[in-house]
N, C-alpha and C positions, 0 to 999 in steps of 0.2 A: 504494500500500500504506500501512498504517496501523503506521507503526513505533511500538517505545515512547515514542521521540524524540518524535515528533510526538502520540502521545496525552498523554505529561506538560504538553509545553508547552501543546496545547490546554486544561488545568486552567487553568493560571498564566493564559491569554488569556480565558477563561471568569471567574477571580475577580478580572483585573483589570479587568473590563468591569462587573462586578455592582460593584466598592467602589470605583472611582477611585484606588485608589491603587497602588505598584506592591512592596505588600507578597509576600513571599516565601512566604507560608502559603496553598497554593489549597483553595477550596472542595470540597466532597466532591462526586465526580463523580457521576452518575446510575447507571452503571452498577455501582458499588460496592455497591448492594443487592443484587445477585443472590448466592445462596451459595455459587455455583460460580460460579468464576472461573480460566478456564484456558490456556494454550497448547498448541497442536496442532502435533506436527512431521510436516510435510506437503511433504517436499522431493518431489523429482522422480526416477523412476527412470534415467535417462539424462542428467541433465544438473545442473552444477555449480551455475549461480542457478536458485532455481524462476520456473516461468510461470503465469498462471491458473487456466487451466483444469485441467492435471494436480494444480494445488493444491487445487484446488477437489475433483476427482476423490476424493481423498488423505480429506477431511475429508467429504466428502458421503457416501463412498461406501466409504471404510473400505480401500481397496486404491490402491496408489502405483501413479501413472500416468508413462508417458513425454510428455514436452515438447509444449505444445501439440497433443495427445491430449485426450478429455475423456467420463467415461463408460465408457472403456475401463480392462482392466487391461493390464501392463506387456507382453504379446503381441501388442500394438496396434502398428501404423506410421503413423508421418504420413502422411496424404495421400495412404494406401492403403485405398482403400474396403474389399475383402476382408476384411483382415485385423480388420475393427470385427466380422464377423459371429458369430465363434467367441472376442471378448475382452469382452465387454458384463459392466457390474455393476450391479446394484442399488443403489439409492440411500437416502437416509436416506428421501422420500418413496413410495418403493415397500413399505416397513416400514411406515412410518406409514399408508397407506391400506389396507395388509392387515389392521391393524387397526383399520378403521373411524374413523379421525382422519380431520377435516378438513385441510386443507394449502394453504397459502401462501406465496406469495414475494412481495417490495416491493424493488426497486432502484431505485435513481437513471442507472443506465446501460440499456444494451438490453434485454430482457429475453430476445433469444438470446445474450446479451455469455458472455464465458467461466465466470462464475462461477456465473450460474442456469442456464447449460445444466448443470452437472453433476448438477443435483438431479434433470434429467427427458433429457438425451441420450445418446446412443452413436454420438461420432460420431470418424472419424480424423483431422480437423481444425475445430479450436475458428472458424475463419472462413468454414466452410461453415452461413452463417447463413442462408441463403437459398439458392437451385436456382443463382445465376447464377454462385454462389462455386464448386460442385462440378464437377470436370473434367468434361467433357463426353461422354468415355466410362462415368464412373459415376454420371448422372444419372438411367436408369434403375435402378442397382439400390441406391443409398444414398440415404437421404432426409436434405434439409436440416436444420439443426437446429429451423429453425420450424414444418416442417411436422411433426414430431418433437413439438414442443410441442401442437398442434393436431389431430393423429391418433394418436400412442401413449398406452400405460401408463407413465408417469404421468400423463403431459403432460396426455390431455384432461379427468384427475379432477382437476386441482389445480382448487379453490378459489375464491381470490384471486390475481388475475396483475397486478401494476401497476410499471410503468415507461417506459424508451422503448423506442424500435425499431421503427416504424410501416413505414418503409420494405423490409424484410424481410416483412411481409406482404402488400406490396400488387402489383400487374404494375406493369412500365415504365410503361404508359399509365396508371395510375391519381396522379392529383395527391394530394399530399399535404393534407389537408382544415384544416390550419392554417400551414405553409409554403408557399406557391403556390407557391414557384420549385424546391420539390422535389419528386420520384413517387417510387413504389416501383421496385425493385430484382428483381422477382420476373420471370423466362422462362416460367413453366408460364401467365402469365393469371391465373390464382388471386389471389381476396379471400380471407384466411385469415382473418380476423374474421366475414367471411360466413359461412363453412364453418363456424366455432366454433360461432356462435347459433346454425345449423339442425342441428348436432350434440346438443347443448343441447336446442331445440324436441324434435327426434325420441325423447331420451331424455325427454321429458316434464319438464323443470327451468327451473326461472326463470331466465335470466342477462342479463346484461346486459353490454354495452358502453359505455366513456366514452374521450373525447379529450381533456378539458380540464378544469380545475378545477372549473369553473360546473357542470359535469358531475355529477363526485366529489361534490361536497357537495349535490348533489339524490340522491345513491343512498340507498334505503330497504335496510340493512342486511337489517332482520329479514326480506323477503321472498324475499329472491335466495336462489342457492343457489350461483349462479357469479359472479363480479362478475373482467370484463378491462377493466382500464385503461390505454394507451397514448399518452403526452400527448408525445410528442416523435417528427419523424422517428427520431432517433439519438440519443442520451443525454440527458438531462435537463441545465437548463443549471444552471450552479456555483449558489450558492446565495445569493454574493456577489452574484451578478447579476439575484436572481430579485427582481420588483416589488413579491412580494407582495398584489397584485391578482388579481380572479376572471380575468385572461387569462392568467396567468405561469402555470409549469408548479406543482403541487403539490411539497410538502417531504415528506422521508423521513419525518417524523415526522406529516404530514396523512395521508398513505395509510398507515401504520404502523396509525392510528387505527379508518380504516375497514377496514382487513382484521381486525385483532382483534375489530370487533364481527360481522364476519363470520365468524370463525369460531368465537367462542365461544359459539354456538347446538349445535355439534356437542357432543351427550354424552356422547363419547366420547374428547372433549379437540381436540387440534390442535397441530401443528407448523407455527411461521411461521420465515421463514427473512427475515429482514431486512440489505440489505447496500447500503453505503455507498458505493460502486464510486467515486466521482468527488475522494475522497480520492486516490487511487492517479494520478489523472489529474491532479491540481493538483500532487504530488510527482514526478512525469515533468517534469510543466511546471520545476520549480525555485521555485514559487508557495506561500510560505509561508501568507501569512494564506490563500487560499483552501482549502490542504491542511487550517490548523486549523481553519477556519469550518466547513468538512464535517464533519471531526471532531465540532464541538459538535450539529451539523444530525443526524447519526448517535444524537450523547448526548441531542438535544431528545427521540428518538422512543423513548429508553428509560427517560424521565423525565414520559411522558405521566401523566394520570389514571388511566387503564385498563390504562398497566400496572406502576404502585405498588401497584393491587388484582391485578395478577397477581402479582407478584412477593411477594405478604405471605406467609406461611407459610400463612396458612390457606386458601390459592388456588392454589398452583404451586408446583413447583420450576421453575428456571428456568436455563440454564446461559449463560454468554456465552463467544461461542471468536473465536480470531481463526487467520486463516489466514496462514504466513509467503510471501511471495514477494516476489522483487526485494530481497532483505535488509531487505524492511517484513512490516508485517501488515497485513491488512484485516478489518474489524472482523468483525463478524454478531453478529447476535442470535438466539438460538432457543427457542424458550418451548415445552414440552411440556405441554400442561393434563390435568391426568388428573380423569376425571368426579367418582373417590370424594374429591376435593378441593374439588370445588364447592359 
């Protein structure tokens, strides 16, 4: 999570890296230009510290969830399939596609992980990410949260999809195509990247699929219509760690880039949903600089070129929210583009 703690000091580590020296006045953060600027109280219906995905539920979806629940309202049970079928909500992205916005998500974590399942699942447990997670009695009649991503409403209209999480799409037998010592996770057999592009072809829309950065920066924004990008079995690595090379995985703020030119062809605006996830995991860890490095890696992708020209008044409004859990926060960005502002 991305507490205030940790967004201040991110400043102070941010302006003492630009002037060498260990002056007390940090520079203004990127995200300071948006003109809404807010917190979101996004606790949990049944439980004292919040979790993920019920927080995530909370703010995506406008209705308090129970604990590690995601998609659902507070009628929901853990880890009772039933109970998801009569508690399902809408999400910020089923609003937005009703009205003809384009729609994307970019994390650094999985992209079934708990926070982006809440824009697009309904499911009674945030770690049925895959068929092998769901008890084996309700495998027929609840669907994992990836294939959730891959065959529902929202899920097969979003966008832009970019993050990790490779191994959730793929069968046991299938190798991981830039990890050799690891496969997919999946019991049914199912390529879900397959099934994506021929869902895709049958509707008649350009999409496309990338694995790796080399990838990403060959993709022709203006043609596509779908663009999934998956460049890690399982999360994206910290950022402290990344080469920076065409083989390392892409930053929050590379793929931030190419979603917004992918979706601001729609003239009817677009909702991106951008999240920092690996914050939260460097603060688990007790991992200072890499908690703030993400931090700054989050601030790199709201201080791009494209979107100083969204954020100007004569382009956007634009709001930035941050979700509490774990007694932190974790960041997002959400950019609403409305056409009569273009």
């Amino acid at each position: 999570g991305l507490s205030k703690c940790t967004e201040s000091e991110s400043q102070y580590l941010q302006h003492q890296t630009h002037t060498h020296t260990s002056n007390n006045t940090p520079r203004r953060w990127g995200t300071e230009r948006f003109r809404k600027y807010n917190l979101s109280d996004t606790y949990n219906n049944d439980a004292q510290i919040g979790e993920s995905s019920a927080c995530a539920t909370a703010l995506m979806c406008g209705v308090k969830a129970n604990y590690e629940t995601v998609g659902l309202d507070s009628s929901a049970r853990f880890n009772n399939c039933h109970s998801s079928f009569s508690s399902r909500v809408p999400s910020l992205f089923n609003w937005a596609q009703e009205q003809g916005k384009a729609t994307g998500l970019v994390t650094n974590t999985r992209i079934t992980h708990a926070t982006p399942a809440a824009l697009y699942a309904h499911s009674a447990s945030r770690f049925w990410e895959d068929d092998s997670k769901i008890p084996p009695s309700s495998r027929r009649t609840c669907k994992d949260i990836a294939r959730q991503l891959i065959e529902e409403l929202p899920g097969r209209n979003i966008n832009v999809i970019m993050g990790g999480g490779r191994r959730h799409l793929m069968s046991t037998v299938t190798k991981d195509p830039e990890e050799a010592d690891k496969e997919g996770r999946r019991l049914d057999g199912r390529n879900l990247v397959e099934d994506w592009l021929r869902e895709k072809k049958r509707r008649g829309l350009q999409a496309e699929y990338v694995w790796n950065k080399r990838q990403l920066e060959k993709v022709n924004a203006k043609t596509l219509d779908h663009l999934m990008g998956v460049f890690a079995s399982s999360h994206l690595e910290f950022e402290a760690d990344n080469k920076r090379s065409s083989t390392s995985d892409p930053t929050v703020a590379e793929m931030t880039r190419v979603a917004i030119q992918m979706l601001f062809k729609n003239p009817h605006g677009f909702v991106l949903v951008v999240e920092g996830g690996r914050i939260d995991h460097a603060n688990h860890y007790n991992n200072a600089y890499r908690a703030l490095d993400e931090t700054l890696g989050l601030e790199a992708a709201c201080n791009g070129r494209l979107c100083h020209k969204l954020t100007s008044k004569k382009h956007s409004s634009s709001l930035l929210q941050t979700i509490p859990m774990f007694l932190h926060w974790r960041l997002l960005l959400y950019m609403e583009i409305q056409c009569s502002c273009l």
